[in-house]
N, C-alpha and C positions, 0 to 999 in steps of 0.2 A: 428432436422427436416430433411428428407431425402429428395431426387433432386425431389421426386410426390406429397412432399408437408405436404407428415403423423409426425405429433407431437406424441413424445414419450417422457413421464414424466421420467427425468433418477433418481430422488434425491426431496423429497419434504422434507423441513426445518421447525423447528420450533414446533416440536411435543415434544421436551428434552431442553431444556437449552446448553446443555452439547455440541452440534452440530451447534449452532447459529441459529439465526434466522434474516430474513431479508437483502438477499441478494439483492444488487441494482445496482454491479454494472458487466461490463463484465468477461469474464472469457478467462485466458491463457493455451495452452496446450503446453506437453512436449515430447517429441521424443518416448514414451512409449505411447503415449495418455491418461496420465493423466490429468484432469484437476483440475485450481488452480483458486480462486477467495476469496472473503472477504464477512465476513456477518456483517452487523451494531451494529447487536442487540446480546444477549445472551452468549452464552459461558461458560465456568466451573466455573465463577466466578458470575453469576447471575442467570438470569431465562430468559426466550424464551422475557420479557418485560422491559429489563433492556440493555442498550444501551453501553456496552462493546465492542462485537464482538468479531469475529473470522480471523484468514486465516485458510484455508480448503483445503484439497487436496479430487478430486471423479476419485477412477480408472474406467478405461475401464467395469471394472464387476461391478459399483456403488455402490463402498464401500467410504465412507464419512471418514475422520477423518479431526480432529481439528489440525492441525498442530502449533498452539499459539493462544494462550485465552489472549484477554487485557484485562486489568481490574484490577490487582493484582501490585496495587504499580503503580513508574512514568511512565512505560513503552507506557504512552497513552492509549487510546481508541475512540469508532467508525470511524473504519475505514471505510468511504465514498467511496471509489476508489479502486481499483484491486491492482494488484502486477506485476511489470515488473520481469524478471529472465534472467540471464547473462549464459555462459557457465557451468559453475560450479556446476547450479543449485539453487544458493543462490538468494532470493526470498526479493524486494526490495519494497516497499510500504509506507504511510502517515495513520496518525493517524489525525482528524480533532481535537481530543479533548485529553486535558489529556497533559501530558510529565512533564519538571521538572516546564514549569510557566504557563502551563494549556491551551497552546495556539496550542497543536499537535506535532508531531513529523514526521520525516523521520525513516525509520527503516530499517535494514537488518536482513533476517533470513536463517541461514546457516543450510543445513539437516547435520543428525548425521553423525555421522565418522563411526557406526557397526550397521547393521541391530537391529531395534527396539531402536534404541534409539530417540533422542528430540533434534528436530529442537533450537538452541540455537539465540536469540534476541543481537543486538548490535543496542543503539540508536546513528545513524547518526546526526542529530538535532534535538535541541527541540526550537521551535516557540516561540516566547511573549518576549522576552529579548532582548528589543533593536525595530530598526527599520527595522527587516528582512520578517516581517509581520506574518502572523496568522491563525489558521485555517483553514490547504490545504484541500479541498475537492476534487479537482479533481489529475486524474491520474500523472505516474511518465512517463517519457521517459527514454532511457538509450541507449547512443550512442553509437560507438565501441570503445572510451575510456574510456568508465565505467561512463562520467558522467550522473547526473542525472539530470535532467529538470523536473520544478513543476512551480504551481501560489500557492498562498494562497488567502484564500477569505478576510480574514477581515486584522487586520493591517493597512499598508499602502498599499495592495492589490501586493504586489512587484511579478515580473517573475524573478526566483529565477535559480539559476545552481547549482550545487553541484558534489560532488565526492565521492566515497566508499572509506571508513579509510583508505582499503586495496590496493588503486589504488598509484600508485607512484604519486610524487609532477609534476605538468603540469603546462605550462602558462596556466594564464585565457582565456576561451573561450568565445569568442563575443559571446552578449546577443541576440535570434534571432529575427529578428525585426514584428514588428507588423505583418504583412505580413506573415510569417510564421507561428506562432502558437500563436497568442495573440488573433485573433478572436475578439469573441466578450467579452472576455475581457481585450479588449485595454482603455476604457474607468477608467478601477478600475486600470491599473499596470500602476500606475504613476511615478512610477521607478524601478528601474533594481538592483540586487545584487549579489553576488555568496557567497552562504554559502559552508562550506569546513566543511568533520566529521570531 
């Protein structure tokens, strides 16, 4: 939308599978002005009605592609929430469903090393084993030491921290307190934990 207010359709979803369908949540951009977001539903492993999803990269001239299709084995699926991105480029995000006990996953997805190649997946965590809770739905944060900050919904609803495989070994960082980002859901994060990839 521009500063007068005029709406411009850049990318409409859901006419192919192959593209995703049902995007819900925001979208990040990157020093080129590409933008980055998730769609819930479709992807190369379903149909536009089949609740996989995608991450997606739309450049400046709104060319779409799929940069990972869930759906195909543990690697999770519907992704509910966007994707944070650190320097590097490597594009950070939560599966609500799916992973190895069914319960989501954290994920990292690294772009290729030579033009045209395939953004490659590394799961971070997978949800449901144990008491680290279940089913993130909502967004990642990602501070300037790489860790990651999430809630999960079901579980025991835990405010969870974390860190990239790739980040060196750190003390634990204090859990931030209600007051800070627990909102309104202070009442479900009835306790605190930090998962480590």
């Amino acid at each position: 939308m521009t500063a007068d207010g005029t709406e411009s359709v850049l990318f409409s979803f859901g006419h192919t599978a192959a593209i995703g369908a049902g995007p819900t949540t925001g979208l990040i951009m990157d020093g080129k002005g590409n933008l980055y977001g998730t769609t819930e539903w479709g992807g190369a492993y379903g149909v536009p009605s089949s609740r996989d999803g995608t991450v997606f990269e739309l450049t400046p001239q709104h060319k779409e592609s799929a940069l990972w299709n869930f759906g195909n084995g543990t690697d999770g699926y519907a992704p509910t929430s966007g994707v944070v991105m650190d320097v590097a480029g490597n594009l950070y995000g939560t599966t609500s469903e799916g992973g190895a006990y069914g319960q989501g996953i954290v994920f990292e997805l690294t772009p290729p090393q030579t033009t045209g190649g395939s953004y490659t997946e590394s799961i971070l965590w997978n949800f449901g084993n144990g008491s680290d809770g279940a089913n993130p739905v909502a967004g990642l944060y990602r501070d300037a030491r790489g860790n990651l900050y999430g809630t999960t919904f079901g579980g025991e609803g835990h405010l969870a921290t974390g860190r990239s495989s790739s980040s060196p070994p750190r003390p634990p960082a204090a859990a931030p307190g209600p007051s800070q980002s627990c909102g309104a859901l202070a009442a479900v994060a009835t306790a605190c934990c930090r998962w480590l990839a």
